[in-house]
C-alpha positions as CSV (number, residue, x, y, z in Angstrom):
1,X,-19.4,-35.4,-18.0
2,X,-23.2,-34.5,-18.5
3,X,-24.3,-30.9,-18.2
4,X,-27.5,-29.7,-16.7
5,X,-28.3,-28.6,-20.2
6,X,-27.4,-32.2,-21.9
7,X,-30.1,-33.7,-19.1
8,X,-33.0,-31.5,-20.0
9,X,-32.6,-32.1,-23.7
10,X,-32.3,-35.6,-23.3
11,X,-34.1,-37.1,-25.8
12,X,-34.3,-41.2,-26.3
13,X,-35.7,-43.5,-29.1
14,X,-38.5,-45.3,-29.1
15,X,-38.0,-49.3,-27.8
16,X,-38.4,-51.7,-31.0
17,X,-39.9,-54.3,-29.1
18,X,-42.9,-52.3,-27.4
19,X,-45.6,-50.2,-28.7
20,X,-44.8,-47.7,-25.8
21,X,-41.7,-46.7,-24.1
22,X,-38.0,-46.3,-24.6
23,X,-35.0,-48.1,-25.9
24,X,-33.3,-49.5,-22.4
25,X,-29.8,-49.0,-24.1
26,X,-30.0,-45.0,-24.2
27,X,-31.8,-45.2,-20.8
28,X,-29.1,-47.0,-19.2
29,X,-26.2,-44.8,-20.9
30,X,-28.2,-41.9,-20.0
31,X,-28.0,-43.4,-16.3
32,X,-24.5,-44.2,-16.3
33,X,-23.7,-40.7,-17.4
34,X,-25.5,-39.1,-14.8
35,X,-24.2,-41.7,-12.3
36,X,-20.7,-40.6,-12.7
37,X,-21.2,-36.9,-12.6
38,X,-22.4,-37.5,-9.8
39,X,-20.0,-39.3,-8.2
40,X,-17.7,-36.3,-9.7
41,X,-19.5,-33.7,-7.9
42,X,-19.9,-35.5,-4.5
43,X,-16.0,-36.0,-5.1
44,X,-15.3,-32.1,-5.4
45,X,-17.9,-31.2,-3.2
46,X,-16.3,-33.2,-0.7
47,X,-12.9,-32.2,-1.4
48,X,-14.0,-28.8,-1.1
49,X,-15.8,-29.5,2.3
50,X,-12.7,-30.2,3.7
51,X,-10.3,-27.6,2.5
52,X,-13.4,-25.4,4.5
53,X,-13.4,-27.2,7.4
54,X,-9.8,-27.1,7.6
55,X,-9.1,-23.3,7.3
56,X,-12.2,-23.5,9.6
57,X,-9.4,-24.8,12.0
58,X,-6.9,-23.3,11.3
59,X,-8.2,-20.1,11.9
60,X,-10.1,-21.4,15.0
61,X,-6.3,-22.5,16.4
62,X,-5.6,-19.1,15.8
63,X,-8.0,-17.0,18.0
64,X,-10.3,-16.3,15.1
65,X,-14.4,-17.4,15.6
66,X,-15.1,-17.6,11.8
67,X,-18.2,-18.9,12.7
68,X,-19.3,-16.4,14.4
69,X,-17.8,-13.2,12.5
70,X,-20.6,-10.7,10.7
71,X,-20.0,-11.2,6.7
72,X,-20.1,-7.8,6.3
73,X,-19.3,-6.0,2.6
74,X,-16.0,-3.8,2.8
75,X,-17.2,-0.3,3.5
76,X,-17.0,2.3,0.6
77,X,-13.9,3.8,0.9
78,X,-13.6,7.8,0.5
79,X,-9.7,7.6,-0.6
80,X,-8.1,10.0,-2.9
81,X,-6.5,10.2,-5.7
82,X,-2.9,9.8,-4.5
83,X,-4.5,6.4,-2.8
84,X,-5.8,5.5,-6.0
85,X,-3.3,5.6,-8.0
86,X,-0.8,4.1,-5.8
87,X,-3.1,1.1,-5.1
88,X,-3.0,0.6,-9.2
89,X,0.6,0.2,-9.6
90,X,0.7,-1.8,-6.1
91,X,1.1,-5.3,-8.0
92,X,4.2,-3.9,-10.3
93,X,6.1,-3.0,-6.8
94,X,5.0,-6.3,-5.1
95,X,6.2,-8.3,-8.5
96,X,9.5,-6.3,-7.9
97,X,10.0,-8.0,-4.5
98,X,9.3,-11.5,-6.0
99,X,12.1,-11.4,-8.4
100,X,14.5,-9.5,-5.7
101,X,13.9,-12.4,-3.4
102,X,14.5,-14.9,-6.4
103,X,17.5,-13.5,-7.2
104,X,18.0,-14.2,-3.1
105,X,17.6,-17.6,-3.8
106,X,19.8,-18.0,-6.8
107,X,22.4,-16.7,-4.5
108,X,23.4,-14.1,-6.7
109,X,23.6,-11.1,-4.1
110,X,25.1,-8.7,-6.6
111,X,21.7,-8.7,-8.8
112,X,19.4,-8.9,-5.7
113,X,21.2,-5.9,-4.0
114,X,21.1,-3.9,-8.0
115,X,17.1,-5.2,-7.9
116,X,16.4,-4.0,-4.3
117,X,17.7,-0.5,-5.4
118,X,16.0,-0.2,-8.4
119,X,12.9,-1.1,-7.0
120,X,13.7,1.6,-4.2
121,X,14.2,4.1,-6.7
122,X,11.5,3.7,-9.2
123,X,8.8,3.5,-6.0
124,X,10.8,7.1,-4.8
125,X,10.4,8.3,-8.3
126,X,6.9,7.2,-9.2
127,X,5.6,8.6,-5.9
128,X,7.8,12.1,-6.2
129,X,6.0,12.0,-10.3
130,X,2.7,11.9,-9.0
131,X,2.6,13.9,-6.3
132,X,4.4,16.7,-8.4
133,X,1.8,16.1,-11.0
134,X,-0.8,16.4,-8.5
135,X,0.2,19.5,-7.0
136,X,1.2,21.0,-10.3
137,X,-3.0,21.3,-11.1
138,X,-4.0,24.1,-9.4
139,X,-7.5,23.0,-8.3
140,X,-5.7,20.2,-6.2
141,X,-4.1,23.0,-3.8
142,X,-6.9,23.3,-1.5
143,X,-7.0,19.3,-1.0
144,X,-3.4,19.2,-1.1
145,X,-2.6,18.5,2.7
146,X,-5.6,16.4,3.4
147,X,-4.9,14.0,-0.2
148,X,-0.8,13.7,1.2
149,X,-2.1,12.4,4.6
150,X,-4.4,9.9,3.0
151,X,-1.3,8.4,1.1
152,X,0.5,8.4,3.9
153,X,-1.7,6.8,6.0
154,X,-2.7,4.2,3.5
155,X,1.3,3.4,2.5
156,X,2.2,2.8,6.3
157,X,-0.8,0.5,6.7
158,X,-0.1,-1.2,3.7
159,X,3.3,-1.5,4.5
160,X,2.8,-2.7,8.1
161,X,0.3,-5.2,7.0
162,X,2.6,-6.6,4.5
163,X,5.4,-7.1,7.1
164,X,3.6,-8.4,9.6
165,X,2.4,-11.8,6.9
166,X,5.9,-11.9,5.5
167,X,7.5,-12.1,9.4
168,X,4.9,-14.9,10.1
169,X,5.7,-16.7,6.9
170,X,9.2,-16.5,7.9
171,X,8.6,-17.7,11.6
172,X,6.7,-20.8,10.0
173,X,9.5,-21.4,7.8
174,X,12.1,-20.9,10.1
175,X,10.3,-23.0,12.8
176,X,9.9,-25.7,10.2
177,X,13.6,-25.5,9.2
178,X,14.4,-25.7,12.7
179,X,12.5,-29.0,13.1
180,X,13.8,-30.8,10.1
181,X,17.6,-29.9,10.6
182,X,16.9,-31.2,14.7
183,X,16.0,-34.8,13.1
């Protein structure tokens, strides 16, 4: 592959057989090289183009004018603490729920049933641990009610949000299973 850096310093040698120019071998590799870049990045590009142009569909099937839609940046959010915190140890719990729903699969209900607690508890506990540790500090009193309502509101649209793309993964699935068992 030639880089953008590898074209600029190109440098080739001088032709033996003329008083002026360059040596047509190192032209032509030079050529060849750039050629098939090229033909790379048209490759990709295109690829690319119509994984876009696909969702582009998709989403179009589904009611959604991505055309159309403002790209707007995600407003600063004013969360709390409580919020915070949470959101950092979201992908632990969410890793938890993978390897419950493995051990699902490996049809070992025992361990998925011992996972699904655990995980149940440890999510209790680390939310008990940090609220406790929250109210414990004295200048989070007056911010107390208005911080727990925050949480609140944030776990219950996190946690409706994450239903509502597993029961639509499970539809499709289900749908599909549906059609292959039919044939």
């Amino acid at each position: 592959m030639l880089t953008a850096d590898e074209a600029r310093s190109a440098t080739f040698r001088q032709s033996q057989l003329a008083w002026r120019g360059y040596s047509e071998d190192d032209v032509n590799d030079f050529a060849q090289r750039a050629a098939d870049t090229l033909e790379a990045v048209e490759r990709d590009y295109a690829a690319l183009r119509a994984e876009v142009d696909r969702l582009r569909s998709f989403y179009r099937e589904h009611g959604a004018d991505v055309d159309r839609a403002p790209a707007q940046p995600r407003p600063p959010r004013h969360n709390g603490w409580l919020v915070h915190e949470v959101e950092r140890y979201t992908e632990t719990y969410l890793n938890l729920a993978v390897a419950c729903a493995d051990s699902a699969v490996d049809g070992d209900p025992q361990s998925s049933g011992q996972q699904l607690y655990h995980a149940r508890v440890r999510a209790r506990l680390f939310v008990e641990d940090m609220v406790s540790a929250f109210l414990a500090d004295p200048r989070n009193r007056a911010r107390a009610a208005d911080e727990l309502q925050l949480l609140s509101g944030w776990l219950r649209g996190f946690g409706e949000a994450f239903l509502a793309q597993i029961d639509a993964m499970m539809l499709v699935a289900e749908g599909q299973l549906r059609a292959v068992t039919r044939r």
